[in-house]
N, C-alpha and C positions, 0 to 999 in steps of 0.2 A: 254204674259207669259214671264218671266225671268228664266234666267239659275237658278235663286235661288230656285225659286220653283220648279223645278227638280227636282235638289241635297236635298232641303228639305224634300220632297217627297220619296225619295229615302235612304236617313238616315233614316227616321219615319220607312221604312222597315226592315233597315239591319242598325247599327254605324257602320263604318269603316274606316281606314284609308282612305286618300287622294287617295294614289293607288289603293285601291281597290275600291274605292267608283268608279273612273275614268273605273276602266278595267268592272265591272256590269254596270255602264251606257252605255258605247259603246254597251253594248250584250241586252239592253232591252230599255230603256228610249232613247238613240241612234239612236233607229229605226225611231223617228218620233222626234227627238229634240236634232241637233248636237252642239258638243261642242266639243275643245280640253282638252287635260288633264291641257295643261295651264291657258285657261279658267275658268276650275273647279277650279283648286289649288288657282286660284286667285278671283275669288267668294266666295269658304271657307271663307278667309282672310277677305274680306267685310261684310260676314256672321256674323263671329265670333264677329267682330269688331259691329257689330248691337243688339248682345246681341240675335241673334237668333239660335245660333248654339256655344258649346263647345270643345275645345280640350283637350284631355287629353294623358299623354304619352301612346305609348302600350306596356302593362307588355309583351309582347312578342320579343321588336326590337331590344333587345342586346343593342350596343350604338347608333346603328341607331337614327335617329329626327323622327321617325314616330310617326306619333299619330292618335288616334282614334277620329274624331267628331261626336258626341249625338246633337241631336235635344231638346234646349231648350221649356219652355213653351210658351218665347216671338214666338219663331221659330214657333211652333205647331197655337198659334193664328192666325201670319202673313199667312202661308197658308191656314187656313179657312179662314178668311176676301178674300185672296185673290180666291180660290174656288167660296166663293158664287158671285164672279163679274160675270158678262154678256163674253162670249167667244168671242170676233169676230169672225165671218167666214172669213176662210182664201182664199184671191182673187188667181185666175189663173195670175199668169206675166212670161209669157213663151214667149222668143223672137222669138222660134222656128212656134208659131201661126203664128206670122207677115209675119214670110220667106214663109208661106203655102199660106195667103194674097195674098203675091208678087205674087208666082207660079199661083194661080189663074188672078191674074192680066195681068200677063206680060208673061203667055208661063212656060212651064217645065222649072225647076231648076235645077233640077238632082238630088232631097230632096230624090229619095229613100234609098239611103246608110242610111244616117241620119237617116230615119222615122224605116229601120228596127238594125240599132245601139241601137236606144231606147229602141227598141220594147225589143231587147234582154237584156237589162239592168234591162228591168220590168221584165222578163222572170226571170231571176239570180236571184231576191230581192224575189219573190214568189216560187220561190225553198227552199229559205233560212227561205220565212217564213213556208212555209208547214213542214222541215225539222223542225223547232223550235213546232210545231204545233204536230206533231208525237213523240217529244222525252219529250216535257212538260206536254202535252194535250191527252194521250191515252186514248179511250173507256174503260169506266169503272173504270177511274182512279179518284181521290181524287174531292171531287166536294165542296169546299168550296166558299163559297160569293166571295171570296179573288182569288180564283183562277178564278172562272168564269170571273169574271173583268178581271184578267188579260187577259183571253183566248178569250174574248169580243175586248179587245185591238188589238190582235192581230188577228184576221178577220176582222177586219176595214183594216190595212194592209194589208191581204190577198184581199178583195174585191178590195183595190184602185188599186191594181195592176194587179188584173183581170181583172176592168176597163179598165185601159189603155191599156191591150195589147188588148183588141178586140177593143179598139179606135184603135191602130197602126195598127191593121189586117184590119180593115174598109179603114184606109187611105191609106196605102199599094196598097190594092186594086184600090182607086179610081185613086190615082196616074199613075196606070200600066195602066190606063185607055187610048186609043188614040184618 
């Protein structure tokens, strides 16, 4: 996947300025596909320049340079063609495996700080997604195709990160082991 189809992905939703295009991706798209705001602002640019994406000034920016980018037809093709490809799955490459290796190998490391550093890290990201979860996604609330997707997105989120904290509570454990 490319940052392009992202931000493509993400215009097809909402046009917006560069700014705002950058401040809704950190808060959704974000969650599982990071980018800088300079990154974005400089994929626009390549974008545009491909004939997949439009600027146009915004009647709102005073003399401001802002402008709003719309998602051309060329744009809207390139993300289908690129949709229907094959996903890879994405590999585990965590140097932090290796170090557990080691500890198995060679005797205690001292990895528990580490192992529950993480742990709380998963902990914070599944707060944040329940939080998004409760204030997007209420019982009873608006049930379109569009939303379920989104709300499908994010319990994939929710579960990897429940994953991992009963991985880290497993290893925790096995660690405290003597």
């Amino acid at each position: 996947m490319s940052l392009a189809h992202a931000l493509l992905t993400s215009l097809l939703e909402q046009p917006s300025s560069g700014y705002d295009l950058a401040r809704r991706f950190d808060k959704s798209i974000g969650h599982f596909w990071q980018a800088t705001h300079q990154q974005i602002y400089r994929e626009l640019g390549r974008m545009e320049n491909a004939g997949w994406i439009q600027s146009e000034p915004d009647p709102e920016a005073g003399r401001t340079r802002k402008r709003t980018y719309l998602v051309l037809p060329a744009g809207r093709d390139e993300l289908m063609r690129w949709a229907a490809e094959a996903a890879p799955l994405p590999e585990l490459r965590d140097e932090f495996m290796v170090r557990l290796r080691a500890d198995a190998v060679i005797g205690p490391l001292g990895l528990l700080p580490e192992l529950q550093r993480r742990r709380a890290r998963h902990a914070d990201k599944l707060r944040a997604y329940r939080a998004i979860e409760a204030r997007d996604f209420p019982a009873g609330g608006e049930s379109t195709r569009q939303r379920r997707i989104h709300h499908l997105i994010l319990k994939a989120g929710i579960q990897y990160e429940q994953g991992w904290i009963a991985w880290y509570d497993e290893a925790v454990k096995t660690l405290s082991e003597v």
